[in-house]
N, C-alpha and C positions, 0 to 999 in steps of 0.2 A: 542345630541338628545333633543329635544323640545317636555315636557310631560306637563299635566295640575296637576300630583300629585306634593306631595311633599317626594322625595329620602328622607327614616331612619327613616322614622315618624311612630314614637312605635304604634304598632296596637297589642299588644297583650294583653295590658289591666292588671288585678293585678293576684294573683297566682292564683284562679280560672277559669281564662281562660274566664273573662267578656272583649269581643272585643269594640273597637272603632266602628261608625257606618259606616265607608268605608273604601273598602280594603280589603286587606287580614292579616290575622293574625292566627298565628298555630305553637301550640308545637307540632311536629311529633314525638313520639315515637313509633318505632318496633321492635320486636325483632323475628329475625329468625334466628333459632338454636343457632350458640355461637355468632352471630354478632347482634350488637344493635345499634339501628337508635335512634338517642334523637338531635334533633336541631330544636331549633325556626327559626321562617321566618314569616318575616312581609312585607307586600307591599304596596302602597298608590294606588289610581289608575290615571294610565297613566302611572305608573313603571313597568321597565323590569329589572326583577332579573334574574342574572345568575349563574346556582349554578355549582362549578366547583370542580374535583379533579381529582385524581388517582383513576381507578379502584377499584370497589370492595368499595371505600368511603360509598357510601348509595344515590350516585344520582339520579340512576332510582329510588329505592324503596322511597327516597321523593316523585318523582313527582307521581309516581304508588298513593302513598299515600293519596298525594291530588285529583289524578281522582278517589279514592274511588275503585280501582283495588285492593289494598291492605288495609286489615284493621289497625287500628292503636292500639296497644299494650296498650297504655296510652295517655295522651296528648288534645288535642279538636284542631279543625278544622272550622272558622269561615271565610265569606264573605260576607262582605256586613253587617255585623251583626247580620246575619244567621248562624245558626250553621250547618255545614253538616258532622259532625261526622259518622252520621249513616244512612245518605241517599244512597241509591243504586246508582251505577255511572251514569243509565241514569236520575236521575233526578237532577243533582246536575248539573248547570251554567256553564258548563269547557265544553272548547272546544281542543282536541289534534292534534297535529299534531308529529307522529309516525317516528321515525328513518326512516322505509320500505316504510313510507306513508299508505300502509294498504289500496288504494284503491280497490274498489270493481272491479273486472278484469271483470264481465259479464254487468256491467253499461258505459257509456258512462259518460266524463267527468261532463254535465249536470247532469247527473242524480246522478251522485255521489255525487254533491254538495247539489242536492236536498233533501236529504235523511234524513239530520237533522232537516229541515224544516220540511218535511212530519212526521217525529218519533213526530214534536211537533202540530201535528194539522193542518198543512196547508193542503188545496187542492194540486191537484197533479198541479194545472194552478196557483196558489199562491207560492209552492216551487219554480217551473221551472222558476217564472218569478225574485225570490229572487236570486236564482243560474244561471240564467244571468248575471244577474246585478253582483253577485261579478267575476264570470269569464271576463267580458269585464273589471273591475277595476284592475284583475292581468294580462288584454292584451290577455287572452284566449278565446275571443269569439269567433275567427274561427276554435276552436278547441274543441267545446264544444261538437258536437257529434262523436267525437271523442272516442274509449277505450283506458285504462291505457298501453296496449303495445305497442299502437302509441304514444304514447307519450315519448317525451324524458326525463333526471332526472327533469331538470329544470324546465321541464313544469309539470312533475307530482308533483312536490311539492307545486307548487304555487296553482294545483289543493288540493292536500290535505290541505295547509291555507286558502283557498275558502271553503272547506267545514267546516275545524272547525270557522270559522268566522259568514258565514251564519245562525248559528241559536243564535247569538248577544250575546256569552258567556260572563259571568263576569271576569274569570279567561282562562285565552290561556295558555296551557303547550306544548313547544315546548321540543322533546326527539333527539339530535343529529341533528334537521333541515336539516342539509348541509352536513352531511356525508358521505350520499352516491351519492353526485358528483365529479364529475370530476374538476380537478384545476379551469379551466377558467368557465367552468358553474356556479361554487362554487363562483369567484368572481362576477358575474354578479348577480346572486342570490342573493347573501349577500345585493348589494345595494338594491334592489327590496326590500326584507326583510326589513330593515331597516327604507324603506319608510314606510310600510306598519306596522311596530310596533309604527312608532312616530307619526299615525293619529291611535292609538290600544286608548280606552280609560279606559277600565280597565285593570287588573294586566295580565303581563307576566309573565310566570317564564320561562327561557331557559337552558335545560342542554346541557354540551357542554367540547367536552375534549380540543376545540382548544381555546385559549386562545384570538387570532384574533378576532374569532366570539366572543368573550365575550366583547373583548372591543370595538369593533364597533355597537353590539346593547345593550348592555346593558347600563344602568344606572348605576348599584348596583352589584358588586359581592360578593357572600356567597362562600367561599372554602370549601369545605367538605373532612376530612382526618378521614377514622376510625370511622364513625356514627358521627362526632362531627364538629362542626363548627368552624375553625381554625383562620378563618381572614376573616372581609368584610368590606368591604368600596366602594368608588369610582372604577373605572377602575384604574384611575390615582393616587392613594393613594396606592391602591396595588400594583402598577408596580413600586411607589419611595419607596414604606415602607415594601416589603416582610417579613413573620414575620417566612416562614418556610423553607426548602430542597425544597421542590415539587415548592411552590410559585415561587422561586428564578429561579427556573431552566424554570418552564413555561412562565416567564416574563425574562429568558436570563442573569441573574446576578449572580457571584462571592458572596454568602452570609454566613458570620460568627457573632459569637458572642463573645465576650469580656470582659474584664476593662476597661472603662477607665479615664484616669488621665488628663485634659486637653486634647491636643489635639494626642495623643499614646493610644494607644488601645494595653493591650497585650490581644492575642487571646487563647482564651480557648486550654488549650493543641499545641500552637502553637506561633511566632515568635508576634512581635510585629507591628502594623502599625500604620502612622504618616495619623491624617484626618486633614479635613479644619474645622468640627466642634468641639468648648472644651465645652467637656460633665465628667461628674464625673458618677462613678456609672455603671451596666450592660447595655450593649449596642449591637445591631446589627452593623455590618461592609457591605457594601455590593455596589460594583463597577460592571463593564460591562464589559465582555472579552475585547473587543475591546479598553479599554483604558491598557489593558498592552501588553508592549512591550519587544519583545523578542532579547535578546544577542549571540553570542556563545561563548563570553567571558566576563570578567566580566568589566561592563563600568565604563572608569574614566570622569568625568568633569561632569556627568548626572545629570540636575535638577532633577530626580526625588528621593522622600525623601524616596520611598520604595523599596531595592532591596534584592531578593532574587535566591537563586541557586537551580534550581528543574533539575526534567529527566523527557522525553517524556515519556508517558506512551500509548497516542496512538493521533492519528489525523482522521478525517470525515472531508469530505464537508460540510458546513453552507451558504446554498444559493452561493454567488459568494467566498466567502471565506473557510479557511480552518482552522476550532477549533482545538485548541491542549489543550489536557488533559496534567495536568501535576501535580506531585508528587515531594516529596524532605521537604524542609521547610517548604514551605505553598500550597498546593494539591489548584489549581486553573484550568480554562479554560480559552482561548488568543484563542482571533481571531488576523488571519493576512489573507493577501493575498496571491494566490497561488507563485506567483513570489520572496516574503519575503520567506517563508517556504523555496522555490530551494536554493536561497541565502544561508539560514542558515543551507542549508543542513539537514533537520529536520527528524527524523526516531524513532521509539518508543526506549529507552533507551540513547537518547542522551542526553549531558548534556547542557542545557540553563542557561542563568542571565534572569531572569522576573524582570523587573521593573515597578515601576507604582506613575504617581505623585499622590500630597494629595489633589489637586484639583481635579483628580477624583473620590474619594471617598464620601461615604454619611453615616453617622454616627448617631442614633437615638435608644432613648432608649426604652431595653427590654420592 
């Protein structure tokens, strides 16, 4: 995606919380009841951050955070070099677009879009003419007098990013975007999207449990485990370098941690594997189901340098293929094909050989 910011460029300034003059930059701290939110997040503008975790992490109450829905415990709050810690949600620059979307059900798509114009001053023939123009950019011009039950998911979301667009926010906070579609509207939508945040010129933030959506619009991922920021980087940094369980499994990888000596890794509490990188020192281990391959006996002549003896512990579909959980020496997941699995006869408590060469592995320190 082609932005005009610059992705990681420290906006948060020294411990006082003095911002850079563009951007976004914020310590959020909250705390409600026994759970506590404390993670920085910095944005440049033209960047789409996406802030990702497990349930219950502190995702919504971030972005709650920053539309100034929820106050902040401690921390400061700057955009643009402003500070809006303690400005009331309607006057603070953020424009949202709402898991539910949140349109207005007694307005027509026009008029719903109008409405942020109108809250900021415009004539009712100056909104109407501003919420045009963005409905015919999301292709909903003939649907503009339209209400939100005639409208399909697809078309009412692109209504709800018309409205928060329209009144030329600094900051766009997108909550689940794509949630509540349907598979294929959901792929259709995602491109639309997409286009639509890489001509955004100030800061995104997108929350998001699917991983997909993360890496197709985002720039920049923040992982959120436990009020706390675990790992961000690139898409692409995250998906070769996972640093946790959650990471690992949302990005589809086999992930441990180790010694190691050269190129052997013995695994914390567990059996030894041979990488392609020699590393000394604590280290992640972390390979792709799909590069191990499954026995029902144990293999002679096999190039591969890692083999171990596990038991089914259970099997699921994964899209056209079929994951097997497995247990024994080293507790991993193997994809195969449905036709491999009949083959090997495969059923929870059966006993396999998992092997796996050292060219599929990827070895990087703690």
């Amino acid at each position: 995606m082609t932005h005009t910011g610059k992705p990681g460029h420290d906006l948060t300034g020294d411990e006082t919380g003095a911002p850079e003059p563009d951007g976004l930059g914020a310590r959020l701290v909250v705390d409600h009841g026994t759970f506590r939110l404390d993670i920085a997040l910095t944005a440049a503008p033209g960047e789409v951050v996406a802030l990702l975790g497990p349930n219950g992490a502190g995702k919504s109450t971030a972005l709650r955070a920053l539309a100034g829905l929820t106050p902040l415990t401690a921390g400061h709050l700057h955009l643009d070099g402003k500070k809006l810690d303690r400005l009331p949600p309607e006057s603070r620059p953020v424009g949202v677009v709402f898991q539910d979307y949140l349109l207005f059900p007694h307005l027509t798509a026009l008029d719903n879009v109008a409405f942020g114009p109108r809250c900021q001053g415009a004539t009712k023939a100056q909104a109407r003419a501003t919420a045009a123009a963005w409905l015919d950019r999301m292709g909903l011009a003939e649907h503009s007098g339209a209400k939100p039950r005639r409208l399909s998911g697809g078309q009412a979301q692109r209504v709800a990013l018309a409205r928060a667009l329209a009144t030329n926010p600094r900051l766009l906070l997108l909550d689940e975007p794509l949630a509540a579609l349907d598979a294929r509207t959901r792929l259709d939508v995602r491109a639309q999207l997409r286009r639509h945040l890489a001509a955004f010129e100030a800061v995104a933030v997108l929350v998001t449990h699917d991983p997909l959506d993360a890496m197709v619009l985002a720039d920049r991922l923040v992982v959120v485990e436990h009020g706390r920021v675990v790992q961000e980087g690139t898409p692409q940094d995250i998906a070769r370098h996972p640093r946790t369980d959650y990471i690992a499994q949302l990005v589809g990888l086999n992930l441990y941690t180790g010694r190691a000596e050269g190129h052997t890794v013995r695994l914390d509490g567990g059996p030894t594997v041979t990488t392609t990188e020699d590393l000394t020192g604590r280290v992640f281990v972390a390979f792709p189901p799909g590069a191990v391959t499954l026995h029902s006996s144990r293999p002679t002549g096999s190039s591969a340098r890692n083999l171990w003896r596990c038991e089914v512990a259970g099997m699921e579909t994964h899209g056209d293929q079929i994951r097997v959980a497995l247990t024994g020496e080293l507790p991993l997941a193997a994809d195969l094909t449905t036709v491999a699995a009949a083959e090997l006869d495969l059923h929870p408590g059966a006993e396999v050989w998992a092997t796996l060469k050292a060219t599929q592995t990827h070895a990087y320190p703690v």
